[in-house]
C-alpha positions as CSV (number, residue, x, y, z in Angstrom):
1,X,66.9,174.1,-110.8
2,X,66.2,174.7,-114.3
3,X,63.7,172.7,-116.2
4,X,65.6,171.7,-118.9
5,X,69.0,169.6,-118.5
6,X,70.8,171.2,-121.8
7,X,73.5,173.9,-122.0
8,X,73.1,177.1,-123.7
9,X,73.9,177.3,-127.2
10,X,75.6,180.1,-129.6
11,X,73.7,180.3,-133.0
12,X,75.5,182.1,-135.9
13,X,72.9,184.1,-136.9
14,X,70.8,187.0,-135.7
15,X,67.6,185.6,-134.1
16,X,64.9,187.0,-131.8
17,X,62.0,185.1,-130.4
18,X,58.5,185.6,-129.0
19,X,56.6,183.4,-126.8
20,X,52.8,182.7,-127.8
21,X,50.7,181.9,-124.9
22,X,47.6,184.3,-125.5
23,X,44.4,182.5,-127.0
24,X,45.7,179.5,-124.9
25,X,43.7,179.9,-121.7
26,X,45.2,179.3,-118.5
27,X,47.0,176.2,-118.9
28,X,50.3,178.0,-120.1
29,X,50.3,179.3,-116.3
30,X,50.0,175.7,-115.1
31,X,53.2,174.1,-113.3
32,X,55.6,171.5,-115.1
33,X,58.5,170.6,-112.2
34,X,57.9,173.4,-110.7
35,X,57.7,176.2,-113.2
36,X,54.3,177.6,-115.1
37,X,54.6,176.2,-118.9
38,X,55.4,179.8,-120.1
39,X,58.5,180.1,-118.1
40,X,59.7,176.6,-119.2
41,X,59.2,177.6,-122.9
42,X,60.9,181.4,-122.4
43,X,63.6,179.7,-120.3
44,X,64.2,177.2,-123.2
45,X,64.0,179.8,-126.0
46,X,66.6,181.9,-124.1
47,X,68.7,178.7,-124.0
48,X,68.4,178.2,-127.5
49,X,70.9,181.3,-128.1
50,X,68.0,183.7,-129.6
51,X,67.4,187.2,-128.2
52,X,64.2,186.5,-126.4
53,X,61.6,189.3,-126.7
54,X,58.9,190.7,-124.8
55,X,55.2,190.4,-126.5
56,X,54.7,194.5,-126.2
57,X,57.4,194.7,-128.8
58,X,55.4,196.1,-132.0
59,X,55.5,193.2,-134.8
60,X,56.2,197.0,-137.0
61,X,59.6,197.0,-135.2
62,X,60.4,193.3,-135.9
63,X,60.3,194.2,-139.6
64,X,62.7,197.2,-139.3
65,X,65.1,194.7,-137.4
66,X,64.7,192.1,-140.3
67,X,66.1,189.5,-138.6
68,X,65.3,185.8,-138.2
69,X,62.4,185.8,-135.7
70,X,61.3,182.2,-133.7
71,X,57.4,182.1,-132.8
72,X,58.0,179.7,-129.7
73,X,54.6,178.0,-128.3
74,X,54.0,178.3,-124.5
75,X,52.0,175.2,-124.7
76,X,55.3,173.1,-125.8
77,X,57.3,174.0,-123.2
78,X,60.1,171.2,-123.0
79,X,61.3,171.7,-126.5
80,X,65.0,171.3,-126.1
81,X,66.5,174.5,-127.0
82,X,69.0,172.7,-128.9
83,X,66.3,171.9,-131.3
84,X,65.0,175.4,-131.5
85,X,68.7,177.0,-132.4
86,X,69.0,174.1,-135.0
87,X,65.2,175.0,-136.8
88,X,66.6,179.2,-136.0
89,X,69.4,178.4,-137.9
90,X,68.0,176.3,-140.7
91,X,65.2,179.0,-141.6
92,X,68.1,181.8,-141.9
93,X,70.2,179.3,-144.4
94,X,67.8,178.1,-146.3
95,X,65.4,181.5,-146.3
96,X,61.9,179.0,-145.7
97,X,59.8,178.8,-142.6
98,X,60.9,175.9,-140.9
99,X,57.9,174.3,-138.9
100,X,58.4,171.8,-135.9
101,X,55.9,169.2,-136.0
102,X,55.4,165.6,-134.1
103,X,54.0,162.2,-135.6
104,X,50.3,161.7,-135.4
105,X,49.1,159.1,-132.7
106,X,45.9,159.0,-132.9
107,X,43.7,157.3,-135.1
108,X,42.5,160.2,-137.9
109,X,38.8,158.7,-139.7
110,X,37.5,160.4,-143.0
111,X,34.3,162.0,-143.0
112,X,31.4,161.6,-145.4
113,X,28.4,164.0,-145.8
114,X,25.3,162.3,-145.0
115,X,21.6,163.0,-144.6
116,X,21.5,164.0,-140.8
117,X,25.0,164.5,-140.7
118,X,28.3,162.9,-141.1
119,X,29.5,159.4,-141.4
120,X,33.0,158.1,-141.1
121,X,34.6,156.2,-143.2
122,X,38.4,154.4,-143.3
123,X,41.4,155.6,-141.5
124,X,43.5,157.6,-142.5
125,X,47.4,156.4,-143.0
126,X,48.8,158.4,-140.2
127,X,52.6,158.1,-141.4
128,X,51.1,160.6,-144.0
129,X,49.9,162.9,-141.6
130,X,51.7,165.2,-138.8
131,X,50.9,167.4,-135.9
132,X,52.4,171.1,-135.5
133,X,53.8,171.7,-132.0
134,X,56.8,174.4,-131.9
135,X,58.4,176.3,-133.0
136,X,57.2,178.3,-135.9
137,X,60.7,179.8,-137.5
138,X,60.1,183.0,-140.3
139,X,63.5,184.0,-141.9
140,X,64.4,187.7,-141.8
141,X,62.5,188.4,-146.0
142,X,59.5,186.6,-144.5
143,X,59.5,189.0,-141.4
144,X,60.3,191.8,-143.2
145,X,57.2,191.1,-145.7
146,X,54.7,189.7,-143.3
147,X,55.2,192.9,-140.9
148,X,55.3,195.5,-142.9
149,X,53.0,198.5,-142.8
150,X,52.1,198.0,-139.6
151,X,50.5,194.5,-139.9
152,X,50.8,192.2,-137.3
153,X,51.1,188.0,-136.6
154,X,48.0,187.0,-138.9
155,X,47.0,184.4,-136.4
156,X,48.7,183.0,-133.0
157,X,47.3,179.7,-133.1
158,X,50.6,177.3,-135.1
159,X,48.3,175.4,-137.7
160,X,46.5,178.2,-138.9
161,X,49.5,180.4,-138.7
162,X,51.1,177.5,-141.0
163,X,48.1,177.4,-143.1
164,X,48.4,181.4,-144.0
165,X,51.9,181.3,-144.6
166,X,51.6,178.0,-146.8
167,X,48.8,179.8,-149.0
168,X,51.2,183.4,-148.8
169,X,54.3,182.2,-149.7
170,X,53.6,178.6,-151.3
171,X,54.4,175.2,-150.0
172,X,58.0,174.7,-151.5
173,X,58.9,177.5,-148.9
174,X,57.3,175.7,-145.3
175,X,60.0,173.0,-144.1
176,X,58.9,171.0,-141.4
177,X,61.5,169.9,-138.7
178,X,60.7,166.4,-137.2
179,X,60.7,167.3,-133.5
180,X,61.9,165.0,-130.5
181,X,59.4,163.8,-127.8
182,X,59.5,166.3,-125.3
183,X,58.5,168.9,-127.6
184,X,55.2,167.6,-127.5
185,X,52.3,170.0,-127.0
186,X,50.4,170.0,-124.2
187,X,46.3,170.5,-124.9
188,X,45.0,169.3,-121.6
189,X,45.8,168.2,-117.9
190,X,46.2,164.7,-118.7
191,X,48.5,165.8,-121.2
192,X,50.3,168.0,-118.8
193,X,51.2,165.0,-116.8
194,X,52.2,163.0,-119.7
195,X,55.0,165.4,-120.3
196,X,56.0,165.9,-116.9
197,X,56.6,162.3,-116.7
198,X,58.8,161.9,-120.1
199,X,60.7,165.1,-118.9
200,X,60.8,164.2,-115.1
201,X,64.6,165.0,-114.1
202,X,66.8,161.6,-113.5
């Protein structure tokens, strides 16, 4: 049965998409209702209407192509792939990179140098702050300038990825894309189970 209860969708523009699960450890091989977290997340991204692409193809090639190109993270692996083809779509329109990204839940404190260390000091408003889970969406001039020459994905961890292509190509061109509950990231087992229960089928 297939993880995900959504139909396939046909997107009107030319997408591919890679799955990130190196630099992730072995928890994107772990099972969610029966399938490892990397098959969920491939599964979803081929649902999304994208042309899913193996990791060996050169990031070079991807720049020749020039098309939109979906970084899809195999540690958020029950992003509805309705919600991808909707961010896929958006990032071709509009020419930004469209960012998916979840409230923050936890409290956040500020930090203060001290002598011996650190102190912390009052919360921080978390309605101003937000957490990046998937996926990362570069429209095809962003491809075709971030890959050329030979150069490859400057990092394959999302917030610093964001972070370099905020600095590159300036904040007016990163949208971020409110993203529903089940494409929540997964960092730990406890985690894990969390989703599995808020995606359990029925």
């Amino acid at each position: 049965m297939n993880p995900h209860p959504y139909d396939a969708f046909d997107i009107s523009v030319p997408a591919r998409a890679v799955v990130l699960d190196e630099d992730r450890g072995s928890l994107p091989y772990r099972l969610i209702h029966g399938e490892s977290l990397v098959a969920a997340a491939a599964w979803a991204a081929g649902e999304s209407g994208v042309d899913l692409l193996d990791q060996t193809v050169p990031w070079s090639h991807l720049a020749e192509e020039g098309d939109t190109l979906l970084l899809h993270d195999a540690l958020c692996p029950m992003t509805p792939p309705e919600f991808l083809a909707r961010c896929a779509e958006r990032a071709a329109v509009e020419d930004v990179v469209v960012v998916g990204v979840r409230p923050v839940t936890d409290t956040v404190k500020q930090a203060h140098p001290a002598p011996g260390g650190e102190v912390l000091g009052a919360s921080v408003d978390r309605d101003a702050l937000v957490s990046v889970c998937s996926p990362v969406v570069l429209p095809p001039a962003v491809v075709r300038d971030l890959f050329a020459e030979g150069a490859s994905l400057p990092s394959t961890d999302f917030v610093e990825l964001v972070a370099i292509l905020r600095a590159r190509y300036g904040e007016a061109r990163i949208e971020l894309a409110p993203a529903p509950a089940q494409a929540r990231r997964v960092a730990s087992e406890e985690d894990l189970a969390v989703l599995a229960a808020l995606t359990a089928p029925g």
